[in-house]
N, C-alpha and C positions, 0 to 999 in steps of 0.2 A: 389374463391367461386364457386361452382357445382351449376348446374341448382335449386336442394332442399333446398339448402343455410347453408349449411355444410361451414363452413370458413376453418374447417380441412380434410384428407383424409377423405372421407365415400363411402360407398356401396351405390347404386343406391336406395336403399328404407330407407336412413337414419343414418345407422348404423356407428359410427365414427372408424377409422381403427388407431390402433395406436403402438407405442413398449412398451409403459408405461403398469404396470397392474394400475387396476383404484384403487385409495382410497377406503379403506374399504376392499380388498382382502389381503390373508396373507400375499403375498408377496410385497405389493404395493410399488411400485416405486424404486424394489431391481433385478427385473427376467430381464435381457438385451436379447436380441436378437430373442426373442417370438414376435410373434405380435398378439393384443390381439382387440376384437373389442365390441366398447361398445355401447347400446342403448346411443342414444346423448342425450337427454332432463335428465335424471339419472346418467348419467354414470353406468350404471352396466351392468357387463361384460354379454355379450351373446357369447361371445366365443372366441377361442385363438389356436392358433399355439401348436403343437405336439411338434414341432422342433426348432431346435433356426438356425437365420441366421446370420453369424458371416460378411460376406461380404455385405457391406451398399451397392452396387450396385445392388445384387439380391434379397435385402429387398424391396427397392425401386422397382425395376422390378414387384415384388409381389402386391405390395400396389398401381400401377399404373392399375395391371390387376382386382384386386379384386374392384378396385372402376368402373371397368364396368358392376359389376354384382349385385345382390340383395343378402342377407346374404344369404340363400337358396341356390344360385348357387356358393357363395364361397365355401361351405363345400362341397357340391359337388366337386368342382374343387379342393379343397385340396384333398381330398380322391381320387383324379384320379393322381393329378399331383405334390403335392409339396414332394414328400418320395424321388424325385428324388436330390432334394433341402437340404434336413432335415443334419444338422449337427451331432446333437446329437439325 
């Protein structure tokens, strides 16, 4: 559990980080290799990956960096840095 009391991956101001899309989106629980991040108290999504990451080591990689930052500075840092990443 993180300092906010997140028990799963989250972003430093809450946001749960995950590869599931959340219940109630079209593709719920069918899109693999997206990572998608969802207000925690709702689940509903506040945002998601472009790209899909097929190697579980640089998923993880991602989801270790983005939980040091706030949702704000994710998109930020994906729009700088994950194209290098993106599969598809």
């Amino acid at each position: 559990m993180n300092t906010i009391g997140c028990r799963l991956p989250c972003t430093l101001d809450g946001f749960v980080i995950t590869s599931i899309e959340p219940q109630g989106s079209l593709y719920a629980g069918t899109d693999h290799g997206r990572l998608f991040i969802n207000e925690a108290q709702t689940g509903v999504m506040a945002s998601w990956s472009m790209g899909r990451w097929t190697d579980r080591t640089a998923r993880e990689a991602i989801i270790a960096q983005a939980m040091t930052m706030t949702l704000a500075d994710v998109h930020r840092w994906f729009a700088r840095h994950a194209a290098s990443c993106l599969v598809d």
